[in-house]
Residue, then its C-alpha position, 0 to 999 in steps of 0.5 A: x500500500x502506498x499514500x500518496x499526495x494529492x496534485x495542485x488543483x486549479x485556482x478556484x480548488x483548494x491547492x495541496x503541497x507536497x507534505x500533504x496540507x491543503x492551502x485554501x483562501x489562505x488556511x493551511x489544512x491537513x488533507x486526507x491521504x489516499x492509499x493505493x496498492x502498489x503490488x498485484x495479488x497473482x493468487x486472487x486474480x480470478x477471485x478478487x476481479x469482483x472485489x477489486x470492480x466494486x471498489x473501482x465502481x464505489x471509487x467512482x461514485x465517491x469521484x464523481x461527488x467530489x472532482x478534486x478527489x478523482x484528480x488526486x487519486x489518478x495523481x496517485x495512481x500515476x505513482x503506484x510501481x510493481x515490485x517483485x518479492x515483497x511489497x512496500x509502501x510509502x506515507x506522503x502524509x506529512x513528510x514523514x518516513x514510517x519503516x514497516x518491519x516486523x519488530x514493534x512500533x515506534x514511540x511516536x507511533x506507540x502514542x499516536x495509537x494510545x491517543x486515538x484509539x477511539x477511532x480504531x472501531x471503524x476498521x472491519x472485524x476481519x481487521x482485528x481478528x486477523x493477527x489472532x488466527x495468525x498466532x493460533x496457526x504458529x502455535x498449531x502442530x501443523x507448522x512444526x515441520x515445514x521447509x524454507x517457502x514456509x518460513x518466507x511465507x510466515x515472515x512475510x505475514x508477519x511483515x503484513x501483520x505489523x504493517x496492519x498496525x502501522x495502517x490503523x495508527x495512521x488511519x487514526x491520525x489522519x482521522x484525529x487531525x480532520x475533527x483538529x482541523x475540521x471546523x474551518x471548513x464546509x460540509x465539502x471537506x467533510x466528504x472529502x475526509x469521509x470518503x478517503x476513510x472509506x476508501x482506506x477500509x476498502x483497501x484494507x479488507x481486501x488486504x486481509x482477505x488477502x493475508x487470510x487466503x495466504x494462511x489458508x495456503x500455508x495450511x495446505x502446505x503443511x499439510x503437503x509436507x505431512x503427506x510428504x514426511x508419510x511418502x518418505x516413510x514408505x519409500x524407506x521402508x521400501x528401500x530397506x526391504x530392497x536392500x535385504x533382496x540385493x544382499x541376497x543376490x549378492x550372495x548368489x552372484x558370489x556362489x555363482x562367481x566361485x562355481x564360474x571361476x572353477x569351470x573358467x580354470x578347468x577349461x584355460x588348463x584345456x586350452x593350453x593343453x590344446x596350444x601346446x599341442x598346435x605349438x608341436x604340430x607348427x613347430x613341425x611345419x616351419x621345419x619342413x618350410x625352411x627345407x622348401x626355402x633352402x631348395x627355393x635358394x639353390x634355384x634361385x642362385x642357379x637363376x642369378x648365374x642365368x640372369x648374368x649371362x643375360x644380362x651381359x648379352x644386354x649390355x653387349x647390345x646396349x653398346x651396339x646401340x649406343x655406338x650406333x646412337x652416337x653415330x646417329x647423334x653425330x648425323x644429327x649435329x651435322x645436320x642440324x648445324x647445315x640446317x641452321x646455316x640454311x635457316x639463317x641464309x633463308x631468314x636472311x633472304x626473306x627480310x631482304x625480300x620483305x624489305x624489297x616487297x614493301x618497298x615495290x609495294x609503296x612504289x605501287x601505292x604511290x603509283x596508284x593514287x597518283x593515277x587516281x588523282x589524274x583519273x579524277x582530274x581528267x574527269x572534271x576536265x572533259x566533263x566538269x561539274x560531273x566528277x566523283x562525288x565526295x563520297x565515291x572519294x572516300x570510299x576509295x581512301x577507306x579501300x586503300x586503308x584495308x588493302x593496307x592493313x591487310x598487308x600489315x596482317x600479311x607481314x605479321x604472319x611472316x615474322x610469325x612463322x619465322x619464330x615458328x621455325x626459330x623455335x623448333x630449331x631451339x626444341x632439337x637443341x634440348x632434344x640433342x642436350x637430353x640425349x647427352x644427358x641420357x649417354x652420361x647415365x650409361x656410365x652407370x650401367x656400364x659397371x653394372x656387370x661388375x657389381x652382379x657378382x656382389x649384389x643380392x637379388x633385390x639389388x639385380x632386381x632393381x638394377x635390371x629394372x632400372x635399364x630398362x626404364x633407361x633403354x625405353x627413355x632412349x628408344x622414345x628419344x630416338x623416335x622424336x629424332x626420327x620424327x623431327x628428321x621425317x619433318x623437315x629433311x627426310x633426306x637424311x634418313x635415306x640409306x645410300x649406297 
């Protein structure tokens, strides 16, 4: 609950401050609090829809007799904030700050109570009855045994309880300071005060009606954990019988576990027997292999004396053909060199061809668009006014300019078939480095004879693998060669007599 204000009203209304006085034609008067509830009750949202819309409508009813109240209340309104966990409120009456805690009351409070006790039977009965059926709940059994909700929810009502005291004292001090300050003003006034001290009771019967609904919550809770405390009771004694069932099969599994352990070593005492037997049989057989591999050696060496013989006549082989290679590789360089000197002389030729070819084709053009020009003049002079129009002129110049970028294209395509032909020169020339590179591997081969003798079989294995990767590098080598001579001097190739 919180006590609010009331606003300043216009000229012709009393005018009210923040402490709460109400200034009217010069006199300063008390005015009476409004109390408004600052926290929703989600346990009474259903129920109290009624309560809460026959306040709101006996609210109106009080506003519409009395305007200056109606703007003070939506004022309050304006100022009422929610606030999770418990709810607090606040006295605007006159500036001072009251602290509603559990403990007692304080001493001005205490005297504020003594002296105006006399109005405290304007509160509901519901009001004073409340605080007695707390204290019979706290002292029943049923709150014996109760968790930690339990405990927040009964210092929560004892919060409200002490705050109930605080609403009565302040009730009865505003209710103290209308009969000081009640003389001075008209019948208005007096309604005024009337219907705040209603609305006060209606705030504060909903407030216990309220705190009764939580009792009876926390009376269903206790219950709760009664039922609870008989739940686990069972359960253990489940438990306990279930654990006399698991020791009884603890039992069991060990008598079963012995009886497994003895079946377990009768048959690993089976098993090795039956190992050792397969260790004989394999011992035998391993025997009757390394006879088998012995023999398969003296074949195989029988096959290394063989392969030496082959492998000489190969290498005899080899040496013919790598004397016939070099022969050729010599052919070759001949060639290639008489070759390059006819290519130089036949570049050397065409530039000097080209140089003359264009110089005949600037003579021609010059030649021809000097007969154009006398065509044309010839023409305006036999018949004048009748000559070629500007645009057979241009057509003309734009023919010329084509015939001569043709010419250009032709030229390009000249140069470009000389770097065609100065490239391939340059691809026998790898072809012949790669030969002699091929020539410095046969040095390698050649002691290859030698080594047969110490070598083991995965080394002559190796060995004659090798060659024959260098042999079909050198046969492929040869058919470039054969192919290059078949495409530009065949002649070479002819067997003569």
């Amino acid at each position: 609950m919180a006590v609010g204000p009331r606003v300043a009203q216009p000229s012709n209304q009393p005018s009210v401050t923040d402490n709460g006085y109400i200034y009217q034609n010069g006199e300063a008067k008390l005015a009476p609090p409004i109390i408004m509830c600052t926290r929703s009750y989600p346990e009474c949202s259903a129920d109290g829809e009624v309560d809460m819309d026959s306040s709101a409508e006996n609210a109106n009813d009080s506003d519409s007799l009395n305007p200056t109240r109606h703007d003070g209340r939506l004022s309050g309104s304006a100022s009422a904030s929610v606030i999770s966990g418990e709810e607090q409120f606040e006295d605007y009456g006159e500036g001072e700050d009251v602290d509603f805690t559990p403990s007692s009351p304080s001493p001005e409070e205490d005297s504020r109570t003594n002296g105006f006790s006399d109005l405290g039977s304007s509160l509901p009965s519901s009001a004073g009855q409340t605080p007695q059926k707390m204290r019979q709940l706290y002292n029943s059994e049923l709150l014996d045994i109760y968790c930690s909700q339990c405990c927040k929810k009964v210092n929560l009502l004892n919060d409200l309880e002490a705050r109930l005291r605080n609403l009565k004292a302040n009730s009865q001090l505003f209710q103290a300071n209308h009969s000081v300050f009640g003389s001075s003003q008209g019948s208005s006034t007096e309604d005024l005060f009337t219907d705040s001290i209603d609305s006060c009771d209606l705030d504060i019967t909903e407030k216990v009606s309220y705190l009764e609904k939580k009792v009876t919550e926390l009376e269903g809770d206790s219950l709760a954990n009664n039922d609870l405390k008989s739940k686990l009771k069972h359960e253990n004694t489940h438990l306990v019988h279930r654990v006399h069932e698991l020791e009884e099969q603890v039992k069991d599994a060990e008598t079963r576990a012995d009886q497994t352990l003895e079946d377990e070593m009768k048959r690993h005492r089976e098993a090795y027997t039956k190992m050792e037997r397969d260790r004989n049989t394999e011992i035998d057989l391993l025997c009757t292999r390394v006879q088998l591999l012995e023999e398969e050696n003296g074949q195989m060496k029988l096959n290394v004396c063989r392969l030496k013989s082959q492998t000489e006549k190969l290498d005899q082989e080899k040496q013919k053909m790598t004397d016939k290679l070099e022969d050729t590789s010599l052919r070759l360089k001949d060639e290639m060199d008489l070759y390059r000197k006819i290519m130089d002389k036949l570049w050397q030729n065409r530039h000097e061809f080209q140089k003359e070819k264009e110089a005949m084709q600037e003579l021609i053009d010059d030649l021809r668009r000097e007969l154009d020009y006398l065509q044309c003049f010839k023409l305006e002079m036999e018949h004048p006014g009748k000559g070629k129009s500007l645009s057979e002129l241009n057509a003309r110049t734009r023919e010329l300019e084509m015939e001569h970028e043709v010419k250009r294209l032709k030229q390009e395509n000249h140069k470009l078939r000389d770097q065609n032909d100065d490239l391939n020169a340059q691809i026998l020339t790898l072809s012949l480095y790669e030969a002699k590179n091929l020539f410095s591997c046969q040095t390698k081969a050649q002691c290859l004879a030698a080594e047969i003798d110490n070598a083991s079989r995965d080394e002559l294995v190796d060995a004659l693998k090798e060659q024959e990767e260098i042999n079909l590098r050198l046969r492929q080598y040869m058919d470039k060669i054969i192919l290059a001579i078949l495409d530009h001097n065949p002649s070479i190739l002819e067997i003569k007599n």
